[in-house]
PyMOL commands that place a pseudoatom at each C-alpha (Angstrom):
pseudoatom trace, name=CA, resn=UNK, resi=1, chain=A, elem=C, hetatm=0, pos=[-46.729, 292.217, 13.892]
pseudoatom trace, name=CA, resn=UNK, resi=2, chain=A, elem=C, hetatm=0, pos=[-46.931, 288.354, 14.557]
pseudoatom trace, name=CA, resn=UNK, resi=3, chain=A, elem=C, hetatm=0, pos=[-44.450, 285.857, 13.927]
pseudoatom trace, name=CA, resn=UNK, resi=4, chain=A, elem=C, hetatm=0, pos=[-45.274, 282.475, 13.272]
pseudoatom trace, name=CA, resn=UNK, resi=5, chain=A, elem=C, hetatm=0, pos=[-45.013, 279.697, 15.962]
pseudoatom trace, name=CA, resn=UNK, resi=6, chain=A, elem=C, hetatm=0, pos=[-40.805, 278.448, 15.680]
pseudoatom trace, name=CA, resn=UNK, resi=7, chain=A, elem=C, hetatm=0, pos=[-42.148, 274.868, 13.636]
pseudoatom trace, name=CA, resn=UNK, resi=8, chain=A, elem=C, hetatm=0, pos=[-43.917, 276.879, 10.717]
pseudoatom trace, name=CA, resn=UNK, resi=9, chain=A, elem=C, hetatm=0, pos=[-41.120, 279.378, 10.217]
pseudoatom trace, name=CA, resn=UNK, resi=10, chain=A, elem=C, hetatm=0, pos=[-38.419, 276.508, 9.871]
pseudoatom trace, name=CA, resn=UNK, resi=11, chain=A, elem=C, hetatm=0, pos=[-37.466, 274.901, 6.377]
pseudoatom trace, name=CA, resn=UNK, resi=12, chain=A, elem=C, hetatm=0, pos=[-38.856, 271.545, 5.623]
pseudoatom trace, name=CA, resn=UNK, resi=13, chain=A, elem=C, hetatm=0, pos=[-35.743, 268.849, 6.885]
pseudoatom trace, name=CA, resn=UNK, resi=14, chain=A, elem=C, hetatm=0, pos=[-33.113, 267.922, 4.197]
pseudoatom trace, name=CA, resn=UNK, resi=15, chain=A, elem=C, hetatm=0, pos=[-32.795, 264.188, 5.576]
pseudoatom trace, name=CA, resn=UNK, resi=16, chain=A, elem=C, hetatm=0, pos=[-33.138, 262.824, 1.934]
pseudoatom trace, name=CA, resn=UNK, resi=17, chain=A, elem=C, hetatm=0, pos=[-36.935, 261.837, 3.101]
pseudoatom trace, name=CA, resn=UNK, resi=18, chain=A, elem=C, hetatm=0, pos=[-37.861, 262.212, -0.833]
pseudoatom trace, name=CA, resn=UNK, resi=19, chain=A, elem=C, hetatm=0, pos=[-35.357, 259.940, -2.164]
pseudoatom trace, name=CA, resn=UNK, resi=20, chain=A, elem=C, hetatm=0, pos=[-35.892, 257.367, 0.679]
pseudoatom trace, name=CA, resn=UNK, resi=21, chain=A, elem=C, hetatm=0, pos=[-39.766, 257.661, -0.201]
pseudoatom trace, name=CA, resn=UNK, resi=22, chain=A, elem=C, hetatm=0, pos=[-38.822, 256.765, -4.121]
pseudoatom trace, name=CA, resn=UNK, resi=23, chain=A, elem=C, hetatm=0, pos=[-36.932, 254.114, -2.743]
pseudoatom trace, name=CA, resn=UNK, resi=24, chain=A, elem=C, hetatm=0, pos=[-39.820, 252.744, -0.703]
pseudoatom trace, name=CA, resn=UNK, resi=25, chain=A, elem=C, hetatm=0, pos=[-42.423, 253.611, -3.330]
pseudoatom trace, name=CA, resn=UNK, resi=26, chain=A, elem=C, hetatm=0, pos=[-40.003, 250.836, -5.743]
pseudoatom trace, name=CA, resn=UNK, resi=27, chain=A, elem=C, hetatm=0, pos=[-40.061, 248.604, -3.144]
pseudoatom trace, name=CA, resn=UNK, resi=28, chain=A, elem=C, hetatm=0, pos=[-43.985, 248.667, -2.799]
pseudoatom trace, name=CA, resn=UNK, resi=29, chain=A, elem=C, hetatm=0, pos=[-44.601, 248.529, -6.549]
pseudoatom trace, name=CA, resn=UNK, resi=30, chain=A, elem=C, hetatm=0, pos=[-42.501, 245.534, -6.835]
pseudoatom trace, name=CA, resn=UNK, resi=31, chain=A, elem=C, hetatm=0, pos=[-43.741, 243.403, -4.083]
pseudoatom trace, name=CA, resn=UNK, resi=32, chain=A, elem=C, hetatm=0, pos=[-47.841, 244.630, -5.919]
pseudoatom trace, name=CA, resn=UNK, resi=33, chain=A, elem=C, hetatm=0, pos=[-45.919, 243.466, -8.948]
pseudoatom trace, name=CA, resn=UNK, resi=34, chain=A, elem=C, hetatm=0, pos=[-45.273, 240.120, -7.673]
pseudoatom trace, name=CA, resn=UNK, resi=35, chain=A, elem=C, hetatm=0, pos=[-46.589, 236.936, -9.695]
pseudoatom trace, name=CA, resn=UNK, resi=36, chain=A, elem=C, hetatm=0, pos=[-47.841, 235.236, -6.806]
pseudoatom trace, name=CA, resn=UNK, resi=37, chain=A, elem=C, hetatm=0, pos=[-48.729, 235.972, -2.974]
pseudoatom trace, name=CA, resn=UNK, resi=38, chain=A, elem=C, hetatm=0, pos=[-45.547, 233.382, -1.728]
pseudoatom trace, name=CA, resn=UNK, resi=39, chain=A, elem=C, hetatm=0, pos=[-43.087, 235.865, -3.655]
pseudoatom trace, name=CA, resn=UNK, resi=40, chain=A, elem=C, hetatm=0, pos=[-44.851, 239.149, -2.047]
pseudoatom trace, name=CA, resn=UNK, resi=41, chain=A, elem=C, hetatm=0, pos=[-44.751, 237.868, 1.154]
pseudoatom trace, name=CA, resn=UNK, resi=42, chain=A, elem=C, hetatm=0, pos=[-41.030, 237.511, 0.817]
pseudoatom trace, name=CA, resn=UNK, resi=43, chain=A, elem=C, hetatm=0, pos=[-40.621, 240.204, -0.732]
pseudoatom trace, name=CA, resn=UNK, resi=44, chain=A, elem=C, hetatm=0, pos=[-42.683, 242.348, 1.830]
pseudoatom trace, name=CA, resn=UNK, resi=45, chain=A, elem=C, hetatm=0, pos=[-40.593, 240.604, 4.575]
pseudoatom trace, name=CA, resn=UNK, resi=46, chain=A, elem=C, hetatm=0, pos=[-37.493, 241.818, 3.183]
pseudoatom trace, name=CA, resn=UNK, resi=47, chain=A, elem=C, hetatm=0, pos=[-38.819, 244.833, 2.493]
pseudoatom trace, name=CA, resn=UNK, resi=48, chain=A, elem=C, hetatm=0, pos=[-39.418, 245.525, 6.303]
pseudoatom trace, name=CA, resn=UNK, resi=49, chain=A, elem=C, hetatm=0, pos=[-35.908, 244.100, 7.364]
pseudoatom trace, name=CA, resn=UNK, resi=50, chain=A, elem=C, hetatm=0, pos=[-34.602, 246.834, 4.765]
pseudoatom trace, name=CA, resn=UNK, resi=51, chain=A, elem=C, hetatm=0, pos=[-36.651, 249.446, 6.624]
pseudoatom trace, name=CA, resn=UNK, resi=52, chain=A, elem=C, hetatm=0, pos=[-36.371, 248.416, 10.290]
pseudoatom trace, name=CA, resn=UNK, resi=53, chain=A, elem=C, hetatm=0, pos=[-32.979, 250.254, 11.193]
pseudoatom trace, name=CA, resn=UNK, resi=54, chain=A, elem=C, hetatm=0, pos=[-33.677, 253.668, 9.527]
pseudoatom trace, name=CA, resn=UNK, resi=55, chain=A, elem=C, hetatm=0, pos=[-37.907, 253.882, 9.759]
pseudoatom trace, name=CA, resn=UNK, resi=56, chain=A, elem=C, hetatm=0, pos=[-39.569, 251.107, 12.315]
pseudoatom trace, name=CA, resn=UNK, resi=57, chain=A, elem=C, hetatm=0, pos=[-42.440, 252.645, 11.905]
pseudoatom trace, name=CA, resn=UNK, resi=58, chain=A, elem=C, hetatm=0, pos=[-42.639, 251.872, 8.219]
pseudoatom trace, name=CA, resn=UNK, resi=59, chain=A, elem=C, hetatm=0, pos=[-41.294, 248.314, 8.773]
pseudoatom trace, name=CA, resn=UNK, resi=60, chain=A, elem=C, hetatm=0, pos=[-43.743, 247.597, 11.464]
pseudoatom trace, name=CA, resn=UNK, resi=61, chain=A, elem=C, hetatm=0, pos=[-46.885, 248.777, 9.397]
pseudoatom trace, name=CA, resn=UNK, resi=62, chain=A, elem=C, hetatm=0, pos=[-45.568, 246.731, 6.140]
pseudoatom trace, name=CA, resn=UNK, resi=63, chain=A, elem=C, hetatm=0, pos=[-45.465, 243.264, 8.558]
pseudoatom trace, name=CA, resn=UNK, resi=64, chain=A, elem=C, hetatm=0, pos=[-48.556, 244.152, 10.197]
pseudoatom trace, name=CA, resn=UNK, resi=65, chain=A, elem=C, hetatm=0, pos=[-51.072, 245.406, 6.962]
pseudoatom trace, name=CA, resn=UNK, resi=66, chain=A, elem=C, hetatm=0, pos=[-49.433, 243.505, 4.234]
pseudoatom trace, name=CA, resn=UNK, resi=67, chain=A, elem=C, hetatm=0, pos=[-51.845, 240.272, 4.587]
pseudoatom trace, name=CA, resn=UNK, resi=68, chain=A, elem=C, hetatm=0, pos=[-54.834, 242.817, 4.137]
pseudoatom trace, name=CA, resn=UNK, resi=69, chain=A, elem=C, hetatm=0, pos=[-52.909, 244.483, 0.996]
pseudoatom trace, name=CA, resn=UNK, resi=70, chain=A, elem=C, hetatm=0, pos=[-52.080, 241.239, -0.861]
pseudoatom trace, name=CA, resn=UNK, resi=71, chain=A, elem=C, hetatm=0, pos=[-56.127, 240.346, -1.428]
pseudoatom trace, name=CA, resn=UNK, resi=72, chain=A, elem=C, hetatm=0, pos=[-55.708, 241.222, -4.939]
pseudoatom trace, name=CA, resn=UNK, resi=73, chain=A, elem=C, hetatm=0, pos=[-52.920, 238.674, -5.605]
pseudoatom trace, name=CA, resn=UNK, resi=74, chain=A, elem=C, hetatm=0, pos=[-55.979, 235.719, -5.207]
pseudoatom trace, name=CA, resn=UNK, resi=75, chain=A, elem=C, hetatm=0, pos=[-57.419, 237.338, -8.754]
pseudoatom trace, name=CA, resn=UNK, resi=76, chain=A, elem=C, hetatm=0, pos=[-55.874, 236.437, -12.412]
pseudoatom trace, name=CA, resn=UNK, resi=77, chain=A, elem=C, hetatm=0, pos=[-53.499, 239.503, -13.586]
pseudoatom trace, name=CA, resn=UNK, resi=78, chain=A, elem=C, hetatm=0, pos=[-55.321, 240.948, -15.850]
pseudoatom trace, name=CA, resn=UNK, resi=79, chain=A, elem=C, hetatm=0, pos=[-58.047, 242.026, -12.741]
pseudoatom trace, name=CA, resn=UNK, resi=80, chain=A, elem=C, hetatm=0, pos=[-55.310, 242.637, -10.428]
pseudoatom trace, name=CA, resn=UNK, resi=81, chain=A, elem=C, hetatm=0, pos=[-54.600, 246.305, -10.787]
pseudoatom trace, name=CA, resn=UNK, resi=82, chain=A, elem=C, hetatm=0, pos=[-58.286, 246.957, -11.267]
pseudoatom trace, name=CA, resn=UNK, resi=83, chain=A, elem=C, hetatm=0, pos=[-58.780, 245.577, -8.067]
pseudoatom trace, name=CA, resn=UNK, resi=84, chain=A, elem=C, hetatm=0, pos=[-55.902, 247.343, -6.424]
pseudoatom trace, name=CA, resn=UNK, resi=85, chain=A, elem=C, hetatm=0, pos=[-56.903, 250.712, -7.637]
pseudoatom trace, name=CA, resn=UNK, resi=86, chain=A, elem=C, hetatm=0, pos=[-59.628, 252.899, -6.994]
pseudoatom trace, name=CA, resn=UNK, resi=87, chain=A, elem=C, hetatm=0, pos=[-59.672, 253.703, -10.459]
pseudoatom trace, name=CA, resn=UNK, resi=88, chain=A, elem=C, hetatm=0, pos=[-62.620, 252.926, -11.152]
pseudoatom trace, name=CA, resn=UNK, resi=89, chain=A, elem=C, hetatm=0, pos=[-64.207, 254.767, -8.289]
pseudoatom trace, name=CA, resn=UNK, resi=90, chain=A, elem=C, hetatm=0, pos=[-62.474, 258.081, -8.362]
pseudoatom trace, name=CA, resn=UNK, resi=91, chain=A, elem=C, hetatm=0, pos=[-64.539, 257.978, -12.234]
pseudoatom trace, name=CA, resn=UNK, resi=92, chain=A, elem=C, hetatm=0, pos=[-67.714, 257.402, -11.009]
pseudoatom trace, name=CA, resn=UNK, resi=93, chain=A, elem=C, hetatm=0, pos=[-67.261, 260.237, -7.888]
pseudoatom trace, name=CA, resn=UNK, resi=94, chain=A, elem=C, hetatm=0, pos=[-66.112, 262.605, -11.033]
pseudoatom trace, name=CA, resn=UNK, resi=95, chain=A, elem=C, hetatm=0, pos=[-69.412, 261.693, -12.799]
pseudoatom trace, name=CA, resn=UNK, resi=96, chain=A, elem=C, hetatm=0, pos=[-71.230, 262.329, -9.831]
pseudoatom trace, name=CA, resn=UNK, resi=97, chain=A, elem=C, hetatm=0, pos=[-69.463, 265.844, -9.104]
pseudoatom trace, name=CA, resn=UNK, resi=98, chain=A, elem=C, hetatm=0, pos=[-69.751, 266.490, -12.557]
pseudoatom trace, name=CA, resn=UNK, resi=99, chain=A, elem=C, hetatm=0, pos=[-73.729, 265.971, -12.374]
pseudoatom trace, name=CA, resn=UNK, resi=100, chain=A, elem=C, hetatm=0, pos=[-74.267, 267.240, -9.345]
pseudoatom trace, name=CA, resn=UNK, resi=101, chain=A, elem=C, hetatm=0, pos=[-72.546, 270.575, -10.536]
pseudoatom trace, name=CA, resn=UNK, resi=102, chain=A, elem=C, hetatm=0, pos=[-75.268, 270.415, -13.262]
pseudoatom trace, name=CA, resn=UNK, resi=103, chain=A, elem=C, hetatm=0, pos=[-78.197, 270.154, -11.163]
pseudoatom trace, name=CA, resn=UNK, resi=104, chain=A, elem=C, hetatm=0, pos=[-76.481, 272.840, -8.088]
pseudoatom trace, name=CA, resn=UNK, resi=105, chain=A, elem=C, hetatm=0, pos=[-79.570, 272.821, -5.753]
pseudoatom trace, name=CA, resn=UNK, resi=106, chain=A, elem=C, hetatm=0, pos=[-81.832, 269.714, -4.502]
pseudoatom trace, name=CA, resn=UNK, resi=107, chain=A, elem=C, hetatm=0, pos=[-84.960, 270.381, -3.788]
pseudoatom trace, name=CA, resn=UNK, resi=108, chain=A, elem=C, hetatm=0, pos=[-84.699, 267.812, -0.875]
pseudoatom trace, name=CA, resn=UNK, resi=109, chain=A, elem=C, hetatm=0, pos=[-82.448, 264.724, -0.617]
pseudoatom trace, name=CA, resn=UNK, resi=110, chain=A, elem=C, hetatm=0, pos=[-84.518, 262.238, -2.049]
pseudoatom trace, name=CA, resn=UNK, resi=111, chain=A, elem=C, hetatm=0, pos=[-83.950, 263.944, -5.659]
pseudoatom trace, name=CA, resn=UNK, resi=112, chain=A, elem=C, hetatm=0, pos=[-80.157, 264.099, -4.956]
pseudoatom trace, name=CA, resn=UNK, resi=113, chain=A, elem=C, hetatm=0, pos=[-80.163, 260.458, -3.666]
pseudoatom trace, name=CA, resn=UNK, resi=114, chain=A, elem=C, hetatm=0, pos=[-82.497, 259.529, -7.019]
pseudoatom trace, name=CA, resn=UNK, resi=115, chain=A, elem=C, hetatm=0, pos=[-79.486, 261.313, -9.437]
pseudoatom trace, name=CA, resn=UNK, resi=116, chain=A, elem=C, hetatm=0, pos=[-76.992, 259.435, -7.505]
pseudoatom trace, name=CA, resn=UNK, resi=117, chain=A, elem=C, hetatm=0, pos=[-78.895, 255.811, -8.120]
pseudoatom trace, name=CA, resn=UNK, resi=118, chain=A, elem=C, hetatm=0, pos=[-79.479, 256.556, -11.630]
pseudoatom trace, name=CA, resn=UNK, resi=119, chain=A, elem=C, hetatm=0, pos=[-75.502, 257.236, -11.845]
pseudoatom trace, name=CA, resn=UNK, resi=120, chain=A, elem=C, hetatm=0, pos=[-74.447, 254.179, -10.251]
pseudoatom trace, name=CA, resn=UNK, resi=121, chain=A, elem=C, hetatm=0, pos=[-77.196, 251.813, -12.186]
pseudoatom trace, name=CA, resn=UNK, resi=122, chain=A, elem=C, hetatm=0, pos=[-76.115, 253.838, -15.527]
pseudoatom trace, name=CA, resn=UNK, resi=123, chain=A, elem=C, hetatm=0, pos=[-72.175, 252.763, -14.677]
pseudoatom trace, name=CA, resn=UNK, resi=124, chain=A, elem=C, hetatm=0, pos=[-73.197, 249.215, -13.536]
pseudoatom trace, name=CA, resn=UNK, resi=125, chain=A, elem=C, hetatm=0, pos=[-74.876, 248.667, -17.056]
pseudoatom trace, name=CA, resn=UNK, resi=126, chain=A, elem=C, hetatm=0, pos=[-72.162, 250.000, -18.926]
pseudoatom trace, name=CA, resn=UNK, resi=127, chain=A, elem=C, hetatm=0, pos=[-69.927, 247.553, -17.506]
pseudoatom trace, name=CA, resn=UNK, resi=128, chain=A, elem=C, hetatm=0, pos=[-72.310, 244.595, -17.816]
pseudoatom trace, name=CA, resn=UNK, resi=129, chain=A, elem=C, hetatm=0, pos=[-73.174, 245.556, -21.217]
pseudoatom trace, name=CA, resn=UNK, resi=130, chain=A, elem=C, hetatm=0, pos=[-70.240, 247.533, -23.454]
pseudoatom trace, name=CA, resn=UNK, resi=131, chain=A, elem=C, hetatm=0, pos=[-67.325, 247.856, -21.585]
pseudoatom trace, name=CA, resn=UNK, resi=132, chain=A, elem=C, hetatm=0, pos=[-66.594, 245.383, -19.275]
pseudoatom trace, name=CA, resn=UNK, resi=133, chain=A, elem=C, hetatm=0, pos=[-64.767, 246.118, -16.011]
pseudoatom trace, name=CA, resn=UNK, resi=134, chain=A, elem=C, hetatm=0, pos=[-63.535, 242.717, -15.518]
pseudoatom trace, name=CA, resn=UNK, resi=135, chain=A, elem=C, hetatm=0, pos=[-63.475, 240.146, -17.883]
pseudoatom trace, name=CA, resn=UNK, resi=136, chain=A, elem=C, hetatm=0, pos=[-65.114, 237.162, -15.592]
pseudoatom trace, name=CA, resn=UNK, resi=137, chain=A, elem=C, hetatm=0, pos=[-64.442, 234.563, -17.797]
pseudoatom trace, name=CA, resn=UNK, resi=138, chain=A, elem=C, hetatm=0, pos=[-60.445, 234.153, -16.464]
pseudoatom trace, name=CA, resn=UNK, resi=139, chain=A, elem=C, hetatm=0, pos=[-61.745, 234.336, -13.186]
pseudoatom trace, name=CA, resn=UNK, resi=140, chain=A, elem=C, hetatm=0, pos=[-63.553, 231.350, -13.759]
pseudoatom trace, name=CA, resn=UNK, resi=141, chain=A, elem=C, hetatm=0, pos=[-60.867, 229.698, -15.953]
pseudoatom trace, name=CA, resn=UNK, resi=142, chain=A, elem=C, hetatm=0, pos=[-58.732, 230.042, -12.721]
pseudoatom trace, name=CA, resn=UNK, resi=143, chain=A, elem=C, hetatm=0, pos=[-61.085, 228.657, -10.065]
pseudoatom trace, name=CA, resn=UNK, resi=144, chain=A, elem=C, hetatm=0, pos=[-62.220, 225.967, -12.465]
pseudoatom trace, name=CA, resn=UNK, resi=145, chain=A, elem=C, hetatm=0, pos=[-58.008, 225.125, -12.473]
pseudoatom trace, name=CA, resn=UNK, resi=146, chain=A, elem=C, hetatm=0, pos=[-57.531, 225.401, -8.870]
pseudoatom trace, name=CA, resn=UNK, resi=147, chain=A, elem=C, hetatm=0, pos=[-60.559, 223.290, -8.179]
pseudoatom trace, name=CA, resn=UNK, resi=148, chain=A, elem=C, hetatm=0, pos=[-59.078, 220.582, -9.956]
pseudoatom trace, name=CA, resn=UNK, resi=149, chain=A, elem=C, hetatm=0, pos=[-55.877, 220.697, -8.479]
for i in range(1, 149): cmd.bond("trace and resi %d" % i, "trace and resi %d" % (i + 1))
show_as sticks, trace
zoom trace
């Protein structure tokens, strides 16, 4: 009978890796939690110092990434964790799955790509029309303010 290769058969470590990922998983909410980008860059800095000694690799990927990450932080709160979620497109890949499930075979790919336009124009209009994604009216408020500052 075959073993398994010496890495497989081994437990998992018992370094405390899950509590130091809670730890860091606080640390990342609360710097995304930040009321403006000044206060997540400091808080992203210290972040990193706090992670340098035990995981440099962490550290190093937080100082290098975090200017991409912060984007969101340029948009009023209230579109901030739409933004910074792929909420809304995990629904619309269900509602594709889901339809595609429906229909199980294509005849060729320009019926499947046809379904797939009529899905995204049908979730476009329902956001323009009933329920709106983003309310663009603070998003003007704010530009409108920061022009005339």
């Amino acid at each position: 009978m075959a073993t398994l290769p010496s890495p497989l058969c081994e437990e998992p470590p018992r370094d405390g890796w899950s509590k130091k990922r809670k730890e860091l998983s606080e640390g990342l909410r609360g710097l995304f939690g930040a009321a403006s980008r000044e206060v997540a860059l400091k808080l992203a800095s210290e972040l990193a110092t706090h992670w340098r000694r035990s995981h440099p690799k962490v550290a190093c990927r937080i100082e290098e990434h975090i200017e991409e990450c912060l984007s969101c932080l340029a948009f009023p709160d209230s579109h901030r964790r739409r933004i910074r979620t792929t909420n809304g497109l995990e629904r619309l890949n269900q509602e594709i799955k889901r339809s595609t499930r429906v229909v199980r075979i294509f005849p060729n790919p320009q019926t499947c790509l046809k379904l797939l336009t009529a899905l995204a124009v049908e979730q476009s209009e329902e956001w323009v029309t009933c329920r709106r994604y983003l309310d663009m009216s603070e998003l003007e408020e704010q530009r409108h303010v920061e022009r005339e500052s």
